[in-house]
C-alpha positions, -999 to 999 in steps of 0.1 A, spaced: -448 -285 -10 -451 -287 -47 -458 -252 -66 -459 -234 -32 -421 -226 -31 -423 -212 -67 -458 -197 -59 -437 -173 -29 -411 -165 -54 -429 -154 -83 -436 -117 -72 -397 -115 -67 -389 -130 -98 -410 -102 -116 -400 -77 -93 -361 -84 -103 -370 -90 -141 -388 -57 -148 -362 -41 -122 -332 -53 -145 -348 -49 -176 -333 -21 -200 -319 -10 -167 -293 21 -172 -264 19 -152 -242 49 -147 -210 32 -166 -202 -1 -179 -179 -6 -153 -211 -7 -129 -230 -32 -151 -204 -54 -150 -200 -90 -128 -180 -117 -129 -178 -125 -171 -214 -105 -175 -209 -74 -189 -248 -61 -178 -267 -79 -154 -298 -61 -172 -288 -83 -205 -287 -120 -214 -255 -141 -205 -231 -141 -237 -213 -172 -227 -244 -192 -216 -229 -204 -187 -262 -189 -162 -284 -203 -183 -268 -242 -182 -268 -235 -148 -301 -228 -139 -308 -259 -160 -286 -280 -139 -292 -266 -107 -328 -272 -115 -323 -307 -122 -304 -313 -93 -329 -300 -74 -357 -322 -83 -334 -350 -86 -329 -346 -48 -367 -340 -38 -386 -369 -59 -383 -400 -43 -411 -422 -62 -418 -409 -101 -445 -419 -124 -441 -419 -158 -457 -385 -162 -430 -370 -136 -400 -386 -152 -408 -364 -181 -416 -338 -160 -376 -344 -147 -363 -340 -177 -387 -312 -198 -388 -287 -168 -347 -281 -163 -349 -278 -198 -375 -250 -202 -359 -234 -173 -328 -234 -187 -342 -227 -225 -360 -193 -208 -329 -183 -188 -313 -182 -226 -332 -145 -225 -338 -132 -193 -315 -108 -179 -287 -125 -162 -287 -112 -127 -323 -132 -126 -310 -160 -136 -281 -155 -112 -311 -155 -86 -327 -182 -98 -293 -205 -99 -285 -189 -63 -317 -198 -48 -316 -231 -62 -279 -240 -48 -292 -231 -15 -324 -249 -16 -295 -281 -27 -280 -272 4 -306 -273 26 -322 -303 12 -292 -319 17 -285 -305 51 -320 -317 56 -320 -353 47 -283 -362 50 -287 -393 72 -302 -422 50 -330 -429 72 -337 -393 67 -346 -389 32 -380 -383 14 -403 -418 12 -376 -441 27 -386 -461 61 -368 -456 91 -348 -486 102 -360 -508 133 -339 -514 159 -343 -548 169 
């Protein structure tokens, strides 16, 4: 899999950034979700960006089975950067991004939920 997932979401990632970008909504009441005031503007409370940073980790956490010493940095510096970006992107992207990634949790857990199911484990002989 590797960059392929991100690789498919890129041109919808840009598409919704330069779509919610100084976007003018008809009132405020409109740009308004949840604690956002404008989903075209940066979360004030960082909560979305923490998010995306966890989520992220989670993520990766669930996917990597064996790590090298350059992935375990790669575990920790990309969540970060991710989450370090979300800090000024507007927040209905990074309510995407934290979206996508709860779902990609829940499928990946969906996915492997039996032990002898998960990534880079052997299946158990029956004897």
């Amino acid at each position: 899999a590797g960059c392929l997932p991100l690789l498919v979401q890129m041109p919808i990632l840009m598409g919704m950034y330069y779509a919610l970008y100084n976007f003018q909504y008809p009132s405020e009441e409109a740009a308004a979700f949840l604690w956002l005031p404008s989903m075209s503007n940066p979360d004030p409370l960082y909560i979305l960006p923490i998010l995306s940073a966890f989520t992220t980790w989670l993520q990766q956490k669930m996917t990597t089975t064996e790590m090298n010493a350059q992935m375990k940095i790669m575990m920790t510096v990309m969540p970060l950067f991710i989450g370090w970006i979300s800090l000024n992107f507007p927040s209905g992207l990074v309510l995407y991004w934290v979206t996508m990634n709860i779902v990609q949790i829940a499928q990946q857990w969906w996915m492997y939920r039996g032990d002898d199911k998960k990534p880079g484990k052997a299946k158990k002989e029956h004897a």
